[in-house]
LOGUVEX-260146 format. One record per atom (N, C-alpha, C): y negated, x, z negated; residue in one letter. Coordinates in steps of 0.02 Angstrom, whole numbers, padded with zeros to 5 digits, always signed. Layout:
<pts>
YXZA...
</pts>
This chain:
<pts>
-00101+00783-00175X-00148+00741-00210X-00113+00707-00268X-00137+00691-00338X-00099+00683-00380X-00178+00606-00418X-00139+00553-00418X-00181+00501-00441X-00161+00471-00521X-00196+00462-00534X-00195+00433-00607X-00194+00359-00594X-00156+00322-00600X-00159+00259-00615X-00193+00217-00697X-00242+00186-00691X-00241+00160-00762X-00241+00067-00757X-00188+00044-00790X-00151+00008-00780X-00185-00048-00846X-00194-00113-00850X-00184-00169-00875X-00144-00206-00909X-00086-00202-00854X-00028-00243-00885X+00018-00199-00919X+00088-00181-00855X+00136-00158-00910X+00144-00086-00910X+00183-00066-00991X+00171+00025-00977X+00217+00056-00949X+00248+00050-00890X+00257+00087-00842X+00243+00035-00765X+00245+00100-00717X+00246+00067-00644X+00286+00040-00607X+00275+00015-00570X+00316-00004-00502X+00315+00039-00455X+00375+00016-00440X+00380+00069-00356X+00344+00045-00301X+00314-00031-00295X+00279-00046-00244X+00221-00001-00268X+00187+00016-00351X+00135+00026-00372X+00127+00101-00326X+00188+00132-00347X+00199+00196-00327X+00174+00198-00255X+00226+00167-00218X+00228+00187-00119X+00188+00148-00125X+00112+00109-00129X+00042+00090-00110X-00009+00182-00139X+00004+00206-00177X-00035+00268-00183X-00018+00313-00157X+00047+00327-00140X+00067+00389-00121X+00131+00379-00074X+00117+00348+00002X+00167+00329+00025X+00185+00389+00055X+00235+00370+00107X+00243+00427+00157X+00301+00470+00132X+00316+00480+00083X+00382+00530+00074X+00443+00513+00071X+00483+00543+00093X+00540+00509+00126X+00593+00552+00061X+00548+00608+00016X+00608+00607-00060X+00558+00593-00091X+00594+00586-00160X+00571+00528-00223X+00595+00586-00281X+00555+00612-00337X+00569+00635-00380X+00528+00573-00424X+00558+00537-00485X+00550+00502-00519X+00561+00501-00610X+00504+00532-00653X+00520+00505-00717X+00520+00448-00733X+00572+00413-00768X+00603+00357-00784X+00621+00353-00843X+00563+00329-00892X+00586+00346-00964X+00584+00276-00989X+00548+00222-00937X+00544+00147-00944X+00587+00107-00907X+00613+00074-00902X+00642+00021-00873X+00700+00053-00847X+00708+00012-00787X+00788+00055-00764X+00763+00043-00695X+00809+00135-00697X+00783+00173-00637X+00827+00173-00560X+00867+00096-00575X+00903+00072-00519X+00866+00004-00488X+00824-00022-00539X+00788-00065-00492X+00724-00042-00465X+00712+00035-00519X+00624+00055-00456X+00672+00056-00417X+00713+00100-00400X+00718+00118-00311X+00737+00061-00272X+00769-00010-00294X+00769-00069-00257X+00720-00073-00262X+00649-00094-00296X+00576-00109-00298X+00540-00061-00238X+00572+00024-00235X+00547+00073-00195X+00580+00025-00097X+00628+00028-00104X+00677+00001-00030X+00619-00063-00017X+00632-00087-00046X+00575-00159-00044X+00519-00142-00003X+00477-00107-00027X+00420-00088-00040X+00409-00065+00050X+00437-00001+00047X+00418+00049+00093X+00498+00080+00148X+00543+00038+00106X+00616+00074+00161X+00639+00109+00102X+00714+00132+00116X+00753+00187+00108X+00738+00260+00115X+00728+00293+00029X+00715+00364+00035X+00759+00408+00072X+00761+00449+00097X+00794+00485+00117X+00849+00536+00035X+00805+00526-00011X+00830+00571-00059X+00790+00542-00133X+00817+00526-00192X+00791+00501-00235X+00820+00557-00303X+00775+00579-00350X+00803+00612-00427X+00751+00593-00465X+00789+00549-00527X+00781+00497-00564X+00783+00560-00628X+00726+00567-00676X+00736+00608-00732X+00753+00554-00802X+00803+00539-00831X+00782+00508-00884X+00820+00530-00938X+00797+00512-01012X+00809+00528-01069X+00862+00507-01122X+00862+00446-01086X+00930+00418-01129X+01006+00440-01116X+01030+00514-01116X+01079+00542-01089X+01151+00511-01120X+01135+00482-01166X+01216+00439-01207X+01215+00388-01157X+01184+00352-01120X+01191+00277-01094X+01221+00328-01023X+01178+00373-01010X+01179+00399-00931X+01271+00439-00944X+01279+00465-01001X+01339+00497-00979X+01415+00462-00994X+01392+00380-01011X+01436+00345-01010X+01451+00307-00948X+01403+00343-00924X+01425+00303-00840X+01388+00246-00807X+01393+00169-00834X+01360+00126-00832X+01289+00141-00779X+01249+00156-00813X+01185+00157-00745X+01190+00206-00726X+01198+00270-00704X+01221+00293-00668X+01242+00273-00590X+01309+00232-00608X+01358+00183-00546X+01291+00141-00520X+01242+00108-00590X+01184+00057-00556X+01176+00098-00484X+01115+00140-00514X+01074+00178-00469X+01114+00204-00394X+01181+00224-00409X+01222+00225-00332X+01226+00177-00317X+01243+00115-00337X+01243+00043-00316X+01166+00025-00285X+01113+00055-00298X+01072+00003-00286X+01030+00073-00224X+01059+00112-00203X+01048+00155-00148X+01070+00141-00097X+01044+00164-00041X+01055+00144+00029X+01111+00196+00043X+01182+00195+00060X+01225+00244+00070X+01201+00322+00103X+01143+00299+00151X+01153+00375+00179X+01100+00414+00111X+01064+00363+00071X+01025+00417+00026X+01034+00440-00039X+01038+00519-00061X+01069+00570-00092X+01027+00550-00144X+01068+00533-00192X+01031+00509-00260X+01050+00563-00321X+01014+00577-00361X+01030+00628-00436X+00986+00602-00475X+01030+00629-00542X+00997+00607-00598X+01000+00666-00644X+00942+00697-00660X+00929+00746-00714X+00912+00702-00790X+00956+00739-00829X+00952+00734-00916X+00902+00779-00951X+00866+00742-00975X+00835+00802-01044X+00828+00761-01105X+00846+00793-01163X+00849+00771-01242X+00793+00717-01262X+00760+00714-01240X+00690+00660-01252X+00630+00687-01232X+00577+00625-01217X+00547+00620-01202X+00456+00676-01234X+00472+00679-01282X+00429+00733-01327X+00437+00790-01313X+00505+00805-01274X+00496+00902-01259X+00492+00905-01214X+00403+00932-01204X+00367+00953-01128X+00417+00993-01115X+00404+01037-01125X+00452+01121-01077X+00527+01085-01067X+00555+01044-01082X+00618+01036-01057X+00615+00996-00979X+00562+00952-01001X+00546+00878-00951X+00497+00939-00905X+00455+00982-00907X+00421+01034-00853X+00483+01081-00814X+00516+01114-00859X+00575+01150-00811X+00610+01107-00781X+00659+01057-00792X+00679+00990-00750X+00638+00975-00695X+00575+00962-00698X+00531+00948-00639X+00511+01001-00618X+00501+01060-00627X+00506+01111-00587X+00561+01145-00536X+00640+01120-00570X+00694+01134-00543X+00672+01076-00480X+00662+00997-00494X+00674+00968-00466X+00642+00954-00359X+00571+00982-00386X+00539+01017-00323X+00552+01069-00302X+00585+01108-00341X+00606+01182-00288X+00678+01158-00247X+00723+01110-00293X+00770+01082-00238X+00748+01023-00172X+00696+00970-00198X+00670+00948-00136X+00624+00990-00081X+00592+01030-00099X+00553+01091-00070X+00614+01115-00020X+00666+01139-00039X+00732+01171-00005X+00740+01113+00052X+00745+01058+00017X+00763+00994+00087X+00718+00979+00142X+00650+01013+00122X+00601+01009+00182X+00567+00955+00200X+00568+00920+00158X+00531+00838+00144X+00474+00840+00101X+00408+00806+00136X+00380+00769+00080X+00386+00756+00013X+00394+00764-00045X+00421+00721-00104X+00340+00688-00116X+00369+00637-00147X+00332+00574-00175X+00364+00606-00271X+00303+00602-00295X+00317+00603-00363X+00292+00555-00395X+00309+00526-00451X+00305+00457-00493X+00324+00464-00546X+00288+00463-00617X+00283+00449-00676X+00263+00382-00702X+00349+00345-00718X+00318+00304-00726X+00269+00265-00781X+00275+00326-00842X+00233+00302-00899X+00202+00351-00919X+00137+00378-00939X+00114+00428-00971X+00091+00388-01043X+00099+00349-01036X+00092+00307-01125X+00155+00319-01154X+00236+00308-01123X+00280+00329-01149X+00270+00423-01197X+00250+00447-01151X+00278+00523-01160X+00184+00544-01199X+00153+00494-01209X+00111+00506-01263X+00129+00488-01345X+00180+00433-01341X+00218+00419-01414X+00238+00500-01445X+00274+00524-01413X+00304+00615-01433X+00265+00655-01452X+00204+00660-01406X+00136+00697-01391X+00080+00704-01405X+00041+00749-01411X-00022+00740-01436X-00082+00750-01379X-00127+00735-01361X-00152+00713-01318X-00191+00795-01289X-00184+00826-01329X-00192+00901-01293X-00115+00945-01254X-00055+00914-01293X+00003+00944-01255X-00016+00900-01193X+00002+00815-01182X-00001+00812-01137X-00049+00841-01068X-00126+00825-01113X-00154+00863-01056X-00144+00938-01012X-00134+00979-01045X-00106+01049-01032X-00007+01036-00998X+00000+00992-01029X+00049+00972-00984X+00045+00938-00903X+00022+00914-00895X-00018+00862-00852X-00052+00924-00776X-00081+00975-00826X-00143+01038-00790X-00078+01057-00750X-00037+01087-00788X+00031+01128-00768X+00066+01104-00721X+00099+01034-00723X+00128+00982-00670X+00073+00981-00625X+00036+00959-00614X+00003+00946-00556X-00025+01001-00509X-00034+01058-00531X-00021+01130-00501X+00036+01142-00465X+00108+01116-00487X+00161+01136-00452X+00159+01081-00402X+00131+01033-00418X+00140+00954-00360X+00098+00995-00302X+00054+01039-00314X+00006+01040-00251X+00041+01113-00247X+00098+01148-00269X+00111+01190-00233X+00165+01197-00198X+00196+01136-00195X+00238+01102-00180X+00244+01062-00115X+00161+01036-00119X+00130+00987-00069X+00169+00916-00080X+00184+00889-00142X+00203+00837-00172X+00128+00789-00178X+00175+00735-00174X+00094+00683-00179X+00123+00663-00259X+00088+00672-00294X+00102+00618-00364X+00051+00579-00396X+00102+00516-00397X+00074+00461-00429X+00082+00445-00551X+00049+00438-00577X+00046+00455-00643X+00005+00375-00655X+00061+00359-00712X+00062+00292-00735X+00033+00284-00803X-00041+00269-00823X-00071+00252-00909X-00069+00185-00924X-00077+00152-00974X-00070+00085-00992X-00141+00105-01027X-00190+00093-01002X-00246+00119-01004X-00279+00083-01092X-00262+00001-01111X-00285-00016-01179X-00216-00015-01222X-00191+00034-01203X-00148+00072-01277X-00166+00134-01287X-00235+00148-01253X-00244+00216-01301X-00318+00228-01299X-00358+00262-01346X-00439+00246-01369X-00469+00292-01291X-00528+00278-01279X-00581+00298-01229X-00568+00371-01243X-00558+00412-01297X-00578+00486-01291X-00495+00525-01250X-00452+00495-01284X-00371+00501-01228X-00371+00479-01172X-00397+00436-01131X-00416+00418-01068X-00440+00471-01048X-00505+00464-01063X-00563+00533-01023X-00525+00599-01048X-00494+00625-01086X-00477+00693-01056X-00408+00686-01009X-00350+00625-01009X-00322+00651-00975X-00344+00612-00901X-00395+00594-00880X-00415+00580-00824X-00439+00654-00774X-00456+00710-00839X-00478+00766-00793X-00425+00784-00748X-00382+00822-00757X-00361+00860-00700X-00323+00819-00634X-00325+00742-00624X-00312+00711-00568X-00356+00727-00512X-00350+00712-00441X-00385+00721-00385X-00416+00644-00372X-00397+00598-00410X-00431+00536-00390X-00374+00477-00468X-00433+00447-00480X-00408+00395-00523X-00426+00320-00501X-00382+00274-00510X-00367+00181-00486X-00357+00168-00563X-00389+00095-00541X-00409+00077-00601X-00359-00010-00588X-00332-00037-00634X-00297-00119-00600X-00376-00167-00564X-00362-00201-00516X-00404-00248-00494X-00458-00207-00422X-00466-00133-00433X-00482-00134-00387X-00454-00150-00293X-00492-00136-00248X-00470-00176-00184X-00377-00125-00178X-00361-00173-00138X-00290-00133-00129X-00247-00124-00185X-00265-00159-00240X-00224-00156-00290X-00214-00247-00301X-00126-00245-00321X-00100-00304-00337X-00124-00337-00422X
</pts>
């Protein structure tokens, strides 16, 4: 099942936002093109416990291959859980950020777990994009989530972008949340 979040406040999610839609998986494949991707998974531990397995995709590969967050993200993991971090050039090249997440479920798929998937911005990776890549991007990902049997959660900042970019990329989700409804913080 793959949910669309459309969001109010800020443009990306939380990991409580995340494990309230799509709990239950004990790995974590995570785009992380907002914030830093050592406090979702403290926000994730919080939330719901210690993943069994967490891979963090993000774009800023000069910060990541100097080390610095990197060490965060092992720092802010529970020792027994196997953390990675996949690089791609930015945020604008679908096919790099689709093969990455394609690699990234055929290796959790191998581990025999659940994965929980989480995007935490689709407003980010609409700055690059045009609102037909993403969608056809979007069609493509969420095909492999359900062939996968991945639950994914997908993060919009719903008044940064006009009513006609909403409604098409609302199609190919299995269910869309809106901020304020019940069960939402």
């Amino acid at each position: 099942m793959s949910t669309l979040h459309l969001a109010d406040g800020d443009t990306a999610t939380t990991a409580a936002q995340c494990a309230r839609v799509a709990p239950g998986g004990s790995d974590l494949l995570v785009v992380a093109f907002e914030g830093s991707p050592a406090r979702w998974l403290d926000g994730w531990r919080t939330a719901v416990g210690d993943p069994d397995r967490a891979t963090f995709v993000v774009a800023d590969a000069a910060e990541w291959l100097a080390g610095a967050p990197r060490a965060r993200i092992d720092s802010a993991a529970a020792p027994d859980t196997t953390v990675s971090t996949s690089l791609v050039d930015s945020p604008g090249n679908l096919t790099d950020l689709g093969v990455t997440l394609l690699d990234a479920l055929e290796s959790h798929d191998a581990a025999d777990a659940r994965t929980t998937f989480c995007c935490q911005s689709l407003t980010v990776l609409l700055q690059y994009s045009t609102t037909d890549e993403m969608y056809q991007f979007l069609h493509v990902l969420i095909r492999h989530l359900e062939r996968f049997d991945a639950v994914g959660h997908f993060h919009l900042h719903e008044r940064a972008h006009d009513a006609e970019t909403v409604a098409t990329l609302r199609r190919p989700f299995d269910r869309v949340r809106s901020d304020g409804e019940a069960g939402d913080d």
